[in-house]
C-alpha positions in Angstrom: -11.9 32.0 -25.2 -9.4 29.3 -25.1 -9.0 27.7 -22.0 -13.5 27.9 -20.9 -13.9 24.5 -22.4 -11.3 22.9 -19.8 -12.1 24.8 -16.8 -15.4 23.3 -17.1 -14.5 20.0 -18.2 -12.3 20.6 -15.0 -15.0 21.3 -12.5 -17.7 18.8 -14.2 -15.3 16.1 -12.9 -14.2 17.5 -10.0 -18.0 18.6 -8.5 -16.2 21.2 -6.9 -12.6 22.8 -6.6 -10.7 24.4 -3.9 -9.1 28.0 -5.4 -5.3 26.7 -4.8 -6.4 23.8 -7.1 -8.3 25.6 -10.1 -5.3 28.5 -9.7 -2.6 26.1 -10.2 -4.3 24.7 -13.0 -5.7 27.7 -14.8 -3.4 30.4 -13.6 -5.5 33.7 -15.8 -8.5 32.3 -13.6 -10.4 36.3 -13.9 -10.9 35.6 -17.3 -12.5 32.5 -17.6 -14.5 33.3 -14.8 -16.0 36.2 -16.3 -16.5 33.9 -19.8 -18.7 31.8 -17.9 -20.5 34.4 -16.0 -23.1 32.5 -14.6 -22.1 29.1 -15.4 -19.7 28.9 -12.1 -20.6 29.9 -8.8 -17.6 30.9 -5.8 -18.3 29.8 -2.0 -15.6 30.6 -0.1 -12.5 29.1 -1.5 -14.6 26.7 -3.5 -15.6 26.7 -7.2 -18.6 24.4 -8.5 -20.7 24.5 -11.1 -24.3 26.1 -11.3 -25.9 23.6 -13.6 -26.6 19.9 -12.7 -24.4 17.1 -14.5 -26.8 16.2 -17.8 -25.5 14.5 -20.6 -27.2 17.7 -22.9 -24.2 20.0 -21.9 -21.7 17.4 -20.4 -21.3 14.7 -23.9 -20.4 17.0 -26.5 -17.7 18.4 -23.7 -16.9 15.1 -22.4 -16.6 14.5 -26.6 -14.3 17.5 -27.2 -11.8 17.0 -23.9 -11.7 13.2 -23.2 -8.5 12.1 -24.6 -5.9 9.2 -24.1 -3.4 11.9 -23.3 -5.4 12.5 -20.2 -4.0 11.6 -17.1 -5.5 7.8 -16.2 -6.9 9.6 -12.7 -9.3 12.1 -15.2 -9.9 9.3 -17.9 -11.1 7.6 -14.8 -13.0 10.3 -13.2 -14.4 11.3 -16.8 -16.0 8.1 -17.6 -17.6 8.1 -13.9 -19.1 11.2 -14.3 -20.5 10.4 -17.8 -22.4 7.4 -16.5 -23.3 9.5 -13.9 -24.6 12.3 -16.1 -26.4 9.2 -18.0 -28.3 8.4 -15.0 -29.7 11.7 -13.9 -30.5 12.8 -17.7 -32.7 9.8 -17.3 -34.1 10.9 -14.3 -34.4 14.3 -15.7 -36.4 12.7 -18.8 -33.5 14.0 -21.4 -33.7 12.7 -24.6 -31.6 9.8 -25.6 -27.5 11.2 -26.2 -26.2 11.1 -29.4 -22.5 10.1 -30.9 -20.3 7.7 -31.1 -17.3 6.0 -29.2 -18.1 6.2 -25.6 -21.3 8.2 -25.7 -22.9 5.3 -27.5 -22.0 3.5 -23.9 -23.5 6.7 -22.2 -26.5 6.1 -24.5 -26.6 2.5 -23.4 -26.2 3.5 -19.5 -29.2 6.2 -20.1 -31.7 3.8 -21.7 -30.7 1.3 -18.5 -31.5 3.8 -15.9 -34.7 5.0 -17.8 -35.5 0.9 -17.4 -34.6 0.9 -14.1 -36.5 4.0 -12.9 -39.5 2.8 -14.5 -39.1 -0.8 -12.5 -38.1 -2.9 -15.8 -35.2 -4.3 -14.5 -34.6 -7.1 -16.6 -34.6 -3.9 -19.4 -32.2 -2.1 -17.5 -29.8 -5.0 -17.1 -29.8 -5.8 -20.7 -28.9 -2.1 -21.4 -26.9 -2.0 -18.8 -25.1 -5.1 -20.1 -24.7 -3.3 -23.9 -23.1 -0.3 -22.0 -20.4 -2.9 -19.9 -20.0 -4.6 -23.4 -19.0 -1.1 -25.3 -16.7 -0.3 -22.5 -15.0 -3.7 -22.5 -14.4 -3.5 -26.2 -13.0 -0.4 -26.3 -10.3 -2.0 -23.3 -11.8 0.3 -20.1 -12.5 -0.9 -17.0 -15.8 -0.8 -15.4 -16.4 2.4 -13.4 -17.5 2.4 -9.9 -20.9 3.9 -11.3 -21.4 1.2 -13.7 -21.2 -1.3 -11.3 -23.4 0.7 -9.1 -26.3 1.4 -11.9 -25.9 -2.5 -12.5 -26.2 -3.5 -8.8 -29.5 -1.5 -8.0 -31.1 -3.4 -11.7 -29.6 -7.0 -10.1 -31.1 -6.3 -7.0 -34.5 -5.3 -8.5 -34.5 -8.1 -10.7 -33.9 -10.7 -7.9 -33.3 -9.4 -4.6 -30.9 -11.3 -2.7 -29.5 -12.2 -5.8 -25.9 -11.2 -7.4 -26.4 -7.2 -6.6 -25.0 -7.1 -3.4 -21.5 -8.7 -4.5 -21.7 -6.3 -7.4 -22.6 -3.2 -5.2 -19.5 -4.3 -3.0 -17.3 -4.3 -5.9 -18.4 -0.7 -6.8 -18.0 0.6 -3.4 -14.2 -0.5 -3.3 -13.7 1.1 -6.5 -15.8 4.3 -6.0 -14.4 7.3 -6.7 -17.5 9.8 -6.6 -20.2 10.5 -4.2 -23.1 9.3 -7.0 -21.3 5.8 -7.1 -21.3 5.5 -3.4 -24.6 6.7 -2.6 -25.9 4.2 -5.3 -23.9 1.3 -4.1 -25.4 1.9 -0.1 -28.1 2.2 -1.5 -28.4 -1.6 -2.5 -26.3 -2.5 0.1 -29.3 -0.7 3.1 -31.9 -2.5 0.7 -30.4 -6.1 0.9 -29.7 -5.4 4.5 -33.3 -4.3 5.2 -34.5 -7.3 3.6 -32.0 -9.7 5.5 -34.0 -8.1 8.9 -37.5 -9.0 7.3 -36.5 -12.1 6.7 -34.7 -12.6 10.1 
């Protein structure tokens, strides 16, 4: 049914969706609704997603509806939640994402934060690093989440060290609740070990 594909693309970067919103952007709202049957649940005037963000359902979506043509707010918000998909498909144990273009950066981003979960930091800044690289060269800037990802590997790597500057940098920019949980995150640890020290 034309129109599933969005609405889920829609609410995969939104988290969740108040009903004046998703009505004003999907006006026959009954019928995708009842296309993804289980896929979306209603609480109140809010519409979210059932299924966690994994890169096994969200790349070849992210694949099929990112698009220059996008308004630079959604490119934005895309890329965020891709990294952020890349992140808890690691913690999930997912295998390694597939494809090419910006899912190779997702693929990057996933090896890092199966590094960094298993306390190889230095592995999760290198991949990490490749994922910043692929962004760069394709002319993006660094989403909140990268930074984020890449300031909880710094600070593992040497506490004290760069990851508080870089988890500052990705709490001004944050745009989603992952990147700024992740960010304080570094931000408590570094301040926890400022009291130790103190």
């Amino acid at each position: 049914m034309e129109g599933v594909e969005a609405f889920l693309f829609f609410l995969a970067l939104r988290g969740e969706a108040r009903r004046e919103e998703v009505r004003a952007r999907f006006p026959k709202l009954v019928p995708l609704l009842k296309a993804l049957d289980q896929e979306v649940e209603a609480q109140g005037e809010t519409f979210r997603l059932r299924k966690p963000l994994r890169l096994s359902w969200f790349a070849p979506l992210f694949q099929r509806e990112y698009s220059s043509l996008l308004p630079e707010e959604e490119r934005t918000l895309a890329l965020e939640r891709l990294l952020e998909a890349a992140h808890l498909s690691a913690e999930a144990g997912e295998p390694l994402v597939e494809g090419a273009g910006l899912l190779q950066a997702a693929r990057a981003f996933q090896e890092g934060s199966q590094a960094l979960l298993e306390g190889a930091y230095r592995e999760a800044l290198h991949r990490y690093g490749e994922g910043l690289g692929l962004l760069e060269k394709s002319g993006l800037a660094f989403p909140a989440t990268a930074l984020a990802l890449l300031a909880l590997a710094q600070e593992g790597f040497r506490p004290g060290g760069k990851g508080r500057e870089t988890a500052r940098k990705a709490l001004e920019r944050a745009r989603t609740a992952f990147a700024r949980e992740m960010a304080q995150k570094v931000l408590s640890q570094a301040t926890k070990e400022s009291e130790k020290e103190a």
